[in-house]
C-alpha positions, 0 to 999 in steps of 0.5 A: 739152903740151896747153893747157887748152881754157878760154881764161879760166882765167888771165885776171884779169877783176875790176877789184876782185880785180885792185886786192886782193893777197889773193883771198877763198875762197867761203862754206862752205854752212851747213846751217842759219842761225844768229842773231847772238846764238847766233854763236861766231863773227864774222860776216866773218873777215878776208882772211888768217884767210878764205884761211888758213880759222882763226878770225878774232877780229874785232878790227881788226887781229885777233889772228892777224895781229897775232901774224903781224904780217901786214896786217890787211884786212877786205873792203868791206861788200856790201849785198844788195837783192832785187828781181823777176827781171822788174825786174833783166832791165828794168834791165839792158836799159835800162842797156845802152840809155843806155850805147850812147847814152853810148858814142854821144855820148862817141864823136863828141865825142873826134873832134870833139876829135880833128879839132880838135887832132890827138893827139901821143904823148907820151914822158913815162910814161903816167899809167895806170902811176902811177895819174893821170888817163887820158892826154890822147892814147893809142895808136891801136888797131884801129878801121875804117877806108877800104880801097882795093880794086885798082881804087882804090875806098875801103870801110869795114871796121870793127874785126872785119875781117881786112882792118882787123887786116891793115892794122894789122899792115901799120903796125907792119911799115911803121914798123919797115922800117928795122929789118928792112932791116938785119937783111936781108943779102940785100935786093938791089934788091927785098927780101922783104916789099917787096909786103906793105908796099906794099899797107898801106891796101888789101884784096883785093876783087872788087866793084869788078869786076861780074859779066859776066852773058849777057843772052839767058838762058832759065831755064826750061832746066835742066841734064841730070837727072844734072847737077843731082842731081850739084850738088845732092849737091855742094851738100848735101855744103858747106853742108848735112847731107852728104846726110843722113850729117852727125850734126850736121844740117848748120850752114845749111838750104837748101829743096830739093825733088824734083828731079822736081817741079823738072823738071815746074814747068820744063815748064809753059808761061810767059806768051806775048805775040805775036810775043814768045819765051815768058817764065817766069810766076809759078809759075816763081820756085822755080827761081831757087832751083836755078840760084843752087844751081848757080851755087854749085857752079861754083865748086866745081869750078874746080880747074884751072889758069887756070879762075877766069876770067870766063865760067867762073864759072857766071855763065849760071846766076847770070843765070838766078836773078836774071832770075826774081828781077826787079828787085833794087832792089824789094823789094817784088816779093820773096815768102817763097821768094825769101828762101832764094834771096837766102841761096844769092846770098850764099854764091856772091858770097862764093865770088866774092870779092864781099862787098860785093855778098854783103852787099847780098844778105843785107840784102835777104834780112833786110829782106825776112824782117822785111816778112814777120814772119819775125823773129817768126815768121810763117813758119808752118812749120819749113821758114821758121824754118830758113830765117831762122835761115840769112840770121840767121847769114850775116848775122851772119858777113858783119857780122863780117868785114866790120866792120860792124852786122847788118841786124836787132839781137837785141833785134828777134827773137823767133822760136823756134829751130829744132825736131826735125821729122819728114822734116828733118835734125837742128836741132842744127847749126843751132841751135849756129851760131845761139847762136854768131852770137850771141856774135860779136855781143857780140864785135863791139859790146862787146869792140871798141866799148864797151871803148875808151871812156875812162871804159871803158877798165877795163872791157876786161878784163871784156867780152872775159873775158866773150866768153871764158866765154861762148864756153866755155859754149857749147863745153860745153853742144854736145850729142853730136852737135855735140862734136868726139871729140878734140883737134885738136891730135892731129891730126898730118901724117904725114911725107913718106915715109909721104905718098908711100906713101899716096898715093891712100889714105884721108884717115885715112892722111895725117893721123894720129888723122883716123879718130876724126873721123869725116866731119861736115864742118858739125861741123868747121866749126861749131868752126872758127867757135868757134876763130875767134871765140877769136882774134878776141876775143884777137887785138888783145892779141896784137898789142899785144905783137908791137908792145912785141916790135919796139920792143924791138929798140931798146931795149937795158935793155928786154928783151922777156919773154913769159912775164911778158906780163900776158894770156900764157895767153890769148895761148897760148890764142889761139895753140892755137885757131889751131893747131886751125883749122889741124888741122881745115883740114888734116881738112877739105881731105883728106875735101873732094872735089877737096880744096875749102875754101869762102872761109869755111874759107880766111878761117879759116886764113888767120887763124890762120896769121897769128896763128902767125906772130906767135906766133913772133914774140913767143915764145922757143920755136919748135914744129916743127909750128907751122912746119909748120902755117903752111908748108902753108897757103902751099901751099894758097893757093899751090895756089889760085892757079893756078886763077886766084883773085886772092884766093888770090894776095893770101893767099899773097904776104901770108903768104910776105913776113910770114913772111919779115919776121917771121923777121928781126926775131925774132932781136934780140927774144929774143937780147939778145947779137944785139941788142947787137951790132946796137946796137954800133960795129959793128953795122948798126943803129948807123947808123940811130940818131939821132946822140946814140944812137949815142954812146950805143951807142958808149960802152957806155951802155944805148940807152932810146928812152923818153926824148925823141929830141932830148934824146937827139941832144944828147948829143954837145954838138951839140944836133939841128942841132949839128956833131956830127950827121950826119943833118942836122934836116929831111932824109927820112932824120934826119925818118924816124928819128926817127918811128920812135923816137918811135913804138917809144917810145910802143908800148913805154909802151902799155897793152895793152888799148887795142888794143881802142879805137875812137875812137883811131887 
């Protein structure tokens, strides 16, 4: 059954409704008012006469629920206060100015506290279960932190990054090793999983890596004419209008001109000092922007196996656009249209794998827009809004992945979204990925940051139900041109056979109801991006319950019930996004020439496989094509890295040992019997317990882990160094058991939304 595309259907976002049993119904509207002395009724009925909608006596308690004998409760007095529109917006913006400061100020003085005395985990139960005073020392959640690339070199990546949640989920597989070493018969030597858990504090980067760049280049040489319209072509098909047959006008704008008048300003002679080869004057600079153009698609075409190699990489043109650009540390020495060619910059660094150095483009690209009064519209046409618009969203979308603050806030920008204009494509691609970016700012500085304050710790409901109806107001509002025609979860992969008799046949033959779909590949994209935004608002839930999942593993009375899970409906809708990135991964990649899927496409599905995967794990019922669906990501990726791209390799060994491991410690979550006899005298993970709990075990006694473990080691009378312990106190081995204990124990007690902290780690 299809889920419901409203993700914040089911997610309780009132503090105050979540305090009350009893919800209220709204007001019916009146047609006229009434005065207090011509009233026959009482003006507020209580909560039970309000639901039940029967007339309320008033009396408290009042007479039906006295009769009923129900429990009488009347709803707080509100006093309203009207005020200027102008006066509310002027409050609101300063209130959300001292909460940032606040947040500032409470933020650098925990870890102040926190480099003081470093936090414990407490066994005791969390006083957010009893209603006392917030716990001195929480669980860490998914804060930035310093990764190491291949070369050893650390960057930060904030809470957002795919790397930071990877590392994080890394953690919880490293910590429960023990666990999935004995559920694995046949380990050997060099069990699966064995490289993921290895590369726990690293991420997969090329910036450590510089571009090898020739040094004797002549940009006033161009390609044959019908190499650059056939690169052109390319290059509008991936990152714009689809040579004008895209309905939705493309999602970015890039201001190409006629390839005539590109050929006719290479002609012009250059400036020409004695004895000194012709150098490229003034005029030339617009060309930067065509041999960045074919730098890009470059990468497009490196399908071979073995071609991701240095030298194959379109580096000769790359090295063309920067010599026309001069120094790159100047800023000064950049015009207005070496905006789009900084922007263009971007997008190849990213197909390189190089985000830091895509960053650094796009933060010149911005900063250079905001010395031109881009941000406030000094550009004077529609070609120059589209432009900024364009370095706004990779801006965005670098800032997000990567964790970090955009180079220009919203507060700053002024200009005018982009405008149907004669001899342009459509602007409503464009504007719907601009609206987007938006959101993803509030996602990134609200849901994550602000919601993992102590005092706002109650407050995470709200600002992530918040994230989810505004991402469900922005689906609802596209207009026609940007709406999808169905569900992508009714595309469905044919089988096998009827595969093999389609081959080399209509993309709409391999993946049943593509058809309908029709071929706006921005369109499709612009929902990836949407889908993406869901999980990544969701995720941090998500993977506080595949924690309380493993550390049920050990706890025999402490079985692990998805279905009673306090945010399972945004968890399940977390999960449908990923299923339909995956659908519009496959769509994407069939209509693709030479099936090519831009980084960006491949970070997508690479999320979303991930986060199957983990659906897996905390989720009783498998589907079939959810199996199916995670399997071909493996294959694309595996598929990438033949050509030679580390990144793909990185991806694919990832997905393959998570998969791997997550399949062995699925079992015990959901099979109560499995995991008794895994408990038992004669069960494998009996000698991983401390001594105490397996005499527990031993007896039939339930094994609780929320206890503490030396209370628990004394159990057999011999105390954590007595006779009767094996695992003698101080060893590696008695050390590491009991850690793991320790931490399942303060997982299982966690309260789910503080994954959303920031200050805890």
């Amino acid at each position: 059954m299809t889920r419901p595309l409203d993700p914040a259907a089911n997610l309780n976002i009132s503090p105050a409704s979540a305090s009350s049993p009893v919800h209220r119904l709204p007001v019916n509207p009146r047609r006229k008012k009434v005065s207090p002395d011509e009233r026959k009724r009482v003006a507020t009925a209580c909560n039970s006469c309000n639901v039940r909608r029967i007339k309320c006596s008033g009396e408290r308690p009042c007479r039906q629920c006295t009769s009923a004998q129900r429990d009488c409760q009347y709803p707080e007095p509100v006093e309203r206060v009207t005020i200027p529109r102008a006066e509310l917006e002027s409050l609101q913006r300063r209130c959300a100015s001292l909460e940032r400061q606040l947040a500032s100020t409470e933020r650098s003085d925990h870890r102040g506290e926190q480099a003081a005395s470093p936090p414990t985990c407490s066994n005791s139960t969390p006083s957010s279960l009893t209603g006392g005073a917030p716990h001195p020392s929480r669980l860490g959640g998914i804060d930035g932190r310093m990764l190491a690339d291949p070369a050893g070199t650390s960057r930060y990546l904030g809470e957002t990054s795919g790397a930071t949640f990877l590392d994080s989920l890394k953690k919880l597989i490293v910590i429960a090793a023990p666990l999935a070493k004995v559920l694995d018969a046949d380990a050997g030597r060099h069990p699966a999983g064995a490289a993921f858990l290895a590369s726990l504090g690293q991420y997969q980067t090329h910036d450590s890596h510089p571009l090898v760049l020739p040094t004797a280049v002549d940009p006033l040489t161009l390609p044959p004419e019908a190499d650059m319209l056939s690169a052109l072509s390319q290059a509008r098909y991936f990152i714009q209008d689809g040579n004008g047959t895209f309905p939705s006008g493309g999602i970015m704008f890039w201001p190409f001109g006629d390839i005539h008048e590109i050929l006719s300003l290479a002609s012009l002679p250059g400036r020409q000092s004695a004895g000194e080869p012709q150098q490229p004057g003034p005029h030339h600079r617009p060309l930067a922007l065509y041999h960045a153009c074919f730098a890009f698609v470059r990468m497009l075409n490196i399908r071979e196996p073995g071609s991701a190699v240095d030298g194959q990489l379109g580096e000769e043109y790359f090295a063309k656009a920067r010599s026309l650009l001069g120094n790159v540390l100047d800023r000064t020495t950049y015009t207005i249209t070496d905006i789009a060619v900084l922007a263009l910059m971007t997008l190849y660094m990213i197909e390189n794998n190089r985000r830091d150095a895509a960053y650094m483009a796009i933060s010149n690209a911005m900063a250079i827009s905001v010395m031109h009064g881009f941000h406030k519209g000094g550009s004077g046409n529609e070609i120059g809004v589209r432009t900024f618009w364009t370095v706004y969203v990779l801006d965005r979308w670098l800032g997000c992945v990567m964790g970090r603050p955009p180079t220009t806030p919203d507060d700053a920008i002024t200009l005018p979204l982009p405008r149907d204009y004669p001899g342009l494509p459509s602007p409503a691609g464009l504007r719907a990925h601009v609206e987007l970016c938006k959101i993803s700012d509030y996602i990134v500085y609200s849901s994550y940051r602000e919601a993992g304050l102590p005092d706002l710790l109650t407050k995470a409901t709200v600002r992530v139900g918040k994230a989810l109806e505004m991402l469900r107001k922005w689906r609802a509002d596209l207009p026609p041109s940007l709406q999808l025609p169905a569900d992508p979860l009714t595309l469905l992969p044919v089988d096998i056979f009827t595969m093999a008799a389609s081959f080399g046949q209509d993309p709409a033959g391999l993946l049943t109801g593509a058809a309908v779909f029709g071929r706006d590949r921005a369109c499709w994209s612009l929902h990836m991006s949407y889908n993406q935004l869901l999980i990544l608002a969701i995720r941090p839930a998500m993977l506080m319950a595949v924690w309380k999942a493993v550390a049920s593993i050990v706890c025999d009375d402490l079985p692990f019930d998805m279905e009673n899970h306090p945010h399972l409906e945004p968890i399940r809708a977390c999960s449908d996004a990923a299923r339909r990135n995956l659908r519009l991964g496959r769509l994407m990649r069939l209509h693709s020439p030479r099936q090519k899927l831009l980084l960006p496409d491949m970070h997508n599905i690479f999320n979303a496989a991930i986060v199957l995967t983990m659906h897996q794990m905390i989720f009783v019922n498998l589907r079939t094509q959810d199996l199916d669906d995670v399997g071909w990501t493996i294959e694309v990726f595996d598929a990438e890295a033949e050509t030679g791209s580390e990144y793909a390799r990185d991806c694919a060994r990832v997905l393959h040992d998570f998969k791997y491991l997550a399949q062995r410690l699925r079992n015990p979550i959901h099979d109560p019997d499995a995991k008794r006899v895994l408990l038992s005298d004669e069960g494998g993970l009996r000698d991983l317990l401390p001594n105490g709990l397996k005499a527990a075990a031993g007896r039939g006694a339930m094994v609780d882990v929320s206890s503490n473990y030396a209370s628990a080691a004394a159990i057999d009378g011999g105390g954590a160094d007595g006779p009767g312990h094996q695992m003698k106190s101080g060893t590696p081995l008695y050390q590491r058991v009991a850690a793991m204990y320790q931490t399942l124990s303060c997982w299982w007690q966690a309260d789910y939304m503080q994954f959303y902290s920031t200050h805890l780690s």
